[in-house]
Every structure is written in C-alpha cells, then in structure tokens.
N, C-alpha and C positions, 0 to 999 in steps of 0.2 A: 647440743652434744648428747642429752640424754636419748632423743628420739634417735639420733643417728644408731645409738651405739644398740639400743635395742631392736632396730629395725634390722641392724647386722646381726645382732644373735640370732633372732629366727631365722634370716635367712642362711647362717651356718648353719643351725640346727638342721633345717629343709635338707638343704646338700648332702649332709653328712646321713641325713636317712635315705635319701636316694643313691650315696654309693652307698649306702652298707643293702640295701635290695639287689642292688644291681649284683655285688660279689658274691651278697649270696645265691642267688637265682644262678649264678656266671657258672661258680662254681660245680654246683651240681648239673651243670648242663652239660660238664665236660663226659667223654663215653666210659661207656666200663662203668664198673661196680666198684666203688671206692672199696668193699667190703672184701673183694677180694684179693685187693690189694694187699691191705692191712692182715690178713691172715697169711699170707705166704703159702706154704704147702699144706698146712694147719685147715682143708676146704671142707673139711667135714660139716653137715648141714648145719650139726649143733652149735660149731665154733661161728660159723657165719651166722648165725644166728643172736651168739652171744657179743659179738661183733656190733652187730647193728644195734642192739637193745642196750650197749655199753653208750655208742656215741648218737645214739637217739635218732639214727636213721629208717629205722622202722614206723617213726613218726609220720603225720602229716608235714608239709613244707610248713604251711602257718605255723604252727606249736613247736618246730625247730627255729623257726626264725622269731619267734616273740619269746624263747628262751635266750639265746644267739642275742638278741636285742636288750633284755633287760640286764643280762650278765655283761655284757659291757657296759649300759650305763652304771654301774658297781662299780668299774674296773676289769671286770675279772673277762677274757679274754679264750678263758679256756686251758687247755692243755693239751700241747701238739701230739695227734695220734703217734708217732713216732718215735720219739724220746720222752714223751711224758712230762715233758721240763712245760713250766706254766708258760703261758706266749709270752707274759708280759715280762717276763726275765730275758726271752731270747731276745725281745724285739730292745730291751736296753742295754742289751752287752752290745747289738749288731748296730742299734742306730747311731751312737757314740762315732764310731767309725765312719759311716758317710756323714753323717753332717760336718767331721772336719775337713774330709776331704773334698765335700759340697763348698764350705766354704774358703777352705784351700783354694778351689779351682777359679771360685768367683774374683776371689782377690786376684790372680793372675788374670783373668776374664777382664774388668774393671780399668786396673792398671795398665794391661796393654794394650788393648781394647781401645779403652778410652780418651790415651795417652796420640795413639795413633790416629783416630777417631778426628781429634782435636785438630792435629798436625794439618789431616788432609783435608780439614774444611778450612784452614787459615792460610795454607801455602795451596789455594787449588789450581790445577793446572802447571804445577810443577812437578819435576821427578819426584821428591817427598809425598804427593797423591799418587802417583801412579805406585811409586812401590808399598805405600799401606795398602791400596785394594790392592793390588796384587799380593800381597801378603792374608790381606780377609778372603780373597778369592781361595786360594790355598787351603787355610782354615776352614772353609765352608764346604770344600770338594772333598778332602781328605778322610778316609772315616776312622773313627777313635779305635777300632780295633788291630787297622791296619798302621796308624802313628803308634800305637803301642807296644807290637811285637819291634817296629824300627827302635822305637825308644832303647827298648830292653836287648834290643842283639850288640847296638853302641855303645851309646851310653853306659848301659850296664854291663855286659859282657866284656864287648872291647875295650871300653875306656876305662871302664870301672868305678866311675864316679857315685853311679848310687846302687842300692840295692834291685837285683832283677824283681824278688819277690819278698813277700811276708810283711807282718807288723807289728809293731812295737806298743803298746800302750803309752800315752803320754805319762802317765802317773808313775811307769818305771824306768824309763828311762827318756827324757824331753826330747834330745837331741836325735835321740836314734830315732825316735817315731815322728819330727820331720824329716829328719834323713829318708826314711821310708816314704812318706806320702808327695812329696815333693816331686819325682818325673810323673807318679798316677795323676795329680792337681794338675802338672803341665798338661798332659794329653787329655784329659776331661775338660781344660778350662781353651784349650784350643778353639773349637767351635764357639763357643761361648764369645769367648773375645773376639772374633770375626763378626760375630753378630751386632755387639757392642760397638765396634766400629763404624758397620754401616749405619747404626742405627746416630750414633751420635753426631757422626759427619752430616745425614741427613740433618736432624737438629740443628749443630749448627752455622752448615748452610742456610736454614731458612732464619734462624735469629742474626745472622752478622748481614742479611738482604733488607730487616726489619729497620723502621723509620728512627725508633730511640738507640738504635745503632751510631746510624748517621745523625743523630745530635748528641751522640755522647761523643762521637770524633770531630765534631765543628765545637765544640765543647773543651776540647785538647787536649782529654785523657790520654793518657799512654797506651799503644797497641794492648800490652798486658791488662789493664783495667780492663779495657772494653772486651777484651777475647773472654776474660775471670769472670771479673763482676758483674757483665751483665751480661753478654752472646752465651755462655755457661751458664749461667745457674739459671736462665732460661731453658734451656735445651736438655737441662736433669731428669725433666719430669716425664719426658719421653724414657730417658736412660734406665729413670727408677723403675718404669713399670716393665719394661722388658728384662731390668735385672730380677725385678721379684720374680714375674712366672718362669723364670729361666733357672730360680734357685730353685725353687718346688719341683722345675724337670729334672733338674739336676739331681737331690736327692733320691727321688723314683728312678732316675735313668741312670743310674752309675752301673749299671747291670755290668754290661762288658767290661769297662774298665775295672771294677773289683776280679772279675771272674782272671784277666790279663795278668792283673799282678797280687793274685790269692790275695785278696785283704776280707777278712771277714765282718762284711758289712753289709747292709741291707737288703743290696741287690742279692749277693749270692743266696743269702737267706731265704729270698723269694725265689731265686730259678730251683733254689732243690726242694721248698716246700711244693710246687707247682708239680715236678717231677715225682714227687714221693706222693703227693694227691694228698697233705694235710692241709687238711681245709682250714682248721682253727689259726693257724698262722697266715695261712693268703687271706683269710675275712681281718686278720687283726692287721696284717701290712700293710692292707689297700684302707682301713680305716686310719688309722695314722698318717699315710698319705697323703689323703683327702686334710683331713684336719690340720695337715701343714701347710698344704696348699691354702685351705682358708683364714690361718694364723699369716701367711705371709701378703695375700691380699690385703688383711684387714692393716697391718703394718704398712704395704704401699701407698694406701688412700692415707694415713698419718700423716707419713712422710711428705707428701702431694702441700703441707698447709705449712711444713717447714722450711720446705725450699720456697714455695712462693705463698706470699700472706696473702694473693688475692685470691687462692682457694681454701675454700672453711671443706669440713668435715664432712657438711650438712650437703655438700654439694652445690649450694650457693657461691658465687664468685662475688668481690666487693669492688 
C-alpha cells in the first residue's frame, strides 16, 4: 500500500508539472501582446513598459515560469491582471458552483444511466432495450447547448417550472439554489447518462453470459440476486471508471451549460479569463483541473478493491 501510494504521488507530481508547462508555454503562444491588452488606450511606450515589468513579461520564459512554479507550490496563484482579486479567491467562489452542479449531473447520469443500463441488458431483445438505446442514442446525438435553450424556452418559460437563469448559494437559501441547478444537472447529465447506459448494458451483458452466472441460477437464486449481487457488482468496475473520467470532464466541460443558464462557475470564469488574455487565472484553472482529474483517478483505482476484493491497490489481483 505504501509503495502504491507513493508511486502515485510522483506520478501526480509528473502530470501536474507537465500541465502547468504546457499552459504555460499554451498561453503565451496565443497572438498579440497581452500587454497591449492590458493597457487599453493607456499605449504610451512608458505604460507598456510599466505593463510588462509589473507582470514580469519583460522576463525570460524560464524565470517567469520558475517564478509561476514556485508561487504555486506556496499556494499563491497570483492575481488576475484584470480585477486584481487573488486567483485563489476567484477560483473558490467559481468552483463551489460546478462541482455541485458536476455532481448534480452525475447523480442523474448514474441513476438513469444506470437504472436503464441495467433494464436493457436483462430484458434484451425486448421493446424495454430498444427504447433505452433509443433513448441513449438521443442523449448521445443531442448537443447540451441545443437541449438547453429547449429546456429553458418550456420548461422555464412556458411551463414555468424552474428558473430560465441565475443562482442561488446553497448557504442562503437550500431550496432555491436546487431549484436553480436542477434543469442545468438535467441537460449536463444528459450525455453522461447515455454514456453510462451503453456502457453498463455492455458490462452487463457480458457478466449475465459469464459461467458463475449460470451456477448462481442452477443454484436457484432469485432473478434479483443474480442480476444485484453478482452480474452488477461485477459490471461496476467498468461503470466506475468511466463515471470518474467523465466527472473530471464534467467539471472542465460545464463551459456551455454554465454560459446557458448564467451560473457563475468555473467554466464562465475560464471563457472570459481566455477572452480577457489573464493568464494568471487560465495557469491556476487548468492547474486545478489537472489536479482534479488526478484526485479522482487516484479515487477510482480505490474504489476498483471495494467493489471487488480480488483487485488490491497494488495492482495485483488474488
């Protein structure tokens, strides 16, 4: 256990220094002069000047980036050319927000997903398969910008069931603020849960074909044990790993669906730091990213020895 766990710190460590290069190199590769961004009409040589020797762009690339580099291992992230506010304040009022709605959506992702998932590998070849994948087909074609303006012309407008836009803090008010995230989770957890579908039907298709199948039924378990307690909780381990990297895209990917129904969360935070060319917030976004993505990897390999005890951590199987 110890070896595993420290075999995975470096190679998070590794990662997380290979995206923080990549963003930064990424970034300053974009065109234009960030510098003359940042001054506005303000182009006088002296202001551009004071400009670049303010946010250390007059530097070499190495010595902005081993500044960049050890000021995050500190914590400190900087402060957005822009508003001046520190990243690491923006990046916790913004992330609060997608990861509920990340997790919002997985929970509907999961649940129907799953639920469906389950259905069409146990009834196959019945109308109940055909209308899940035809329901995951849907989910898969549809794109979340175009379910979301439908969301919000019906549901919200016409029917008036929930709010078109904005959001609530949970902390001021609970109800209101799932009132509000609740159609965004739906149309974010859309694709998700199509995916979850195929993927679980796959699974367990091939566990309810498997040999301790057909001896848990000459056996004379009941349909439900054998579909539960063992064609399922074999068939997780597939489910888990495509629900983790799909939680990490999730949080990165809510871009449109935030921008849809104004929620001020992660993604928007990134399309206007990108737009506005402040580098210190796109270096701290895409590093929090990264590091979520390799916080919820290291969690699915966990998970992998919970659902079944014949895989250890170690990556040995017993």
């Amino acid at each position: 256990m110890r070896t595993y766990l420290l075999n995975r710190l470096w190679q998070s460590a590794l990662t997380l220094l290979l995206a923080s290069i990549v963003v930064f190199l990424g970034v300053r590769a974009l065109p234009g002069d960030p510098a003359l961004a940042f001054a506005g009409e303000e182009r006088d040589p002296e202001s551009l000047a004071a400009i670049r020797a303010r946010f250390g762009f007059d530097q070499p690339l190495l010595v902005q980036f081993w500044k960049f580099l050890t000021a995050a291992l500190s914590g400190d992230l900087g402060d957005s050319t822009r508003t001046g506010i520190p990243v690491t304040s923006m990046i916790g009022s913004a992330l609060p927000v997608t990861i509920q709605l990340s997790v919002f959506a997985l929970l509907v992702a999961v649940l129907v997903g799953g639920a469906t998932g389950v259905l069409a590998a146990v009834r196959r070849g019945r109308p109940a398969e055909w209308f899940a994948n035809a329901v995951a087909l849907i989910g898969l074609s549809v794109p979340n910008f175009w379910l979301g303006l439908i969301a919000i012309i019906y549901l919200a407008v016409g029917f008036g069931w929930f709010p078109a836009s904005g959001f609530v803090p949970f902390t001021v008010d609970p109800v209101a603020n799932l009132h509000h995230l609740v159609l965004p989770a739906l149309v974010l957890g859309s694709g998700l849960a199509a995916v979850v579908m195929r993927q679980t039907r796959s699974a367990m298709l091939e566990s309810l074909g498997a040999d301790y199948i057909r001896t848990a039924r000459a056996k004379g378990l009941s349909p439900r044990a054998v579909v539960g307690s063992h064609a399922l909780r074999n068939s997780l381990v597939v489910v888990v790993t495509i629900v983790g990297l799909q939680l990490g895209a999730l949080i990165s990917g809510a871009v449109v669906t935030e921008r849809i129904f104004a929620l001020p969360g992660f993604g928007k935070m990134t399309v206007d730091a990108v737009f506005q060319r402040d580098y210190p917030v796109i270096q701290g976004v895409v590093l929090v990213t990264a590091s979520a993505y390799v916080l919820i990897n290291f969690l699915v390999d966990l998970a992998y020895s919970l659902i079944d005890p014949r895989i250890r951590v170690t990556g040995a199987a017993s």
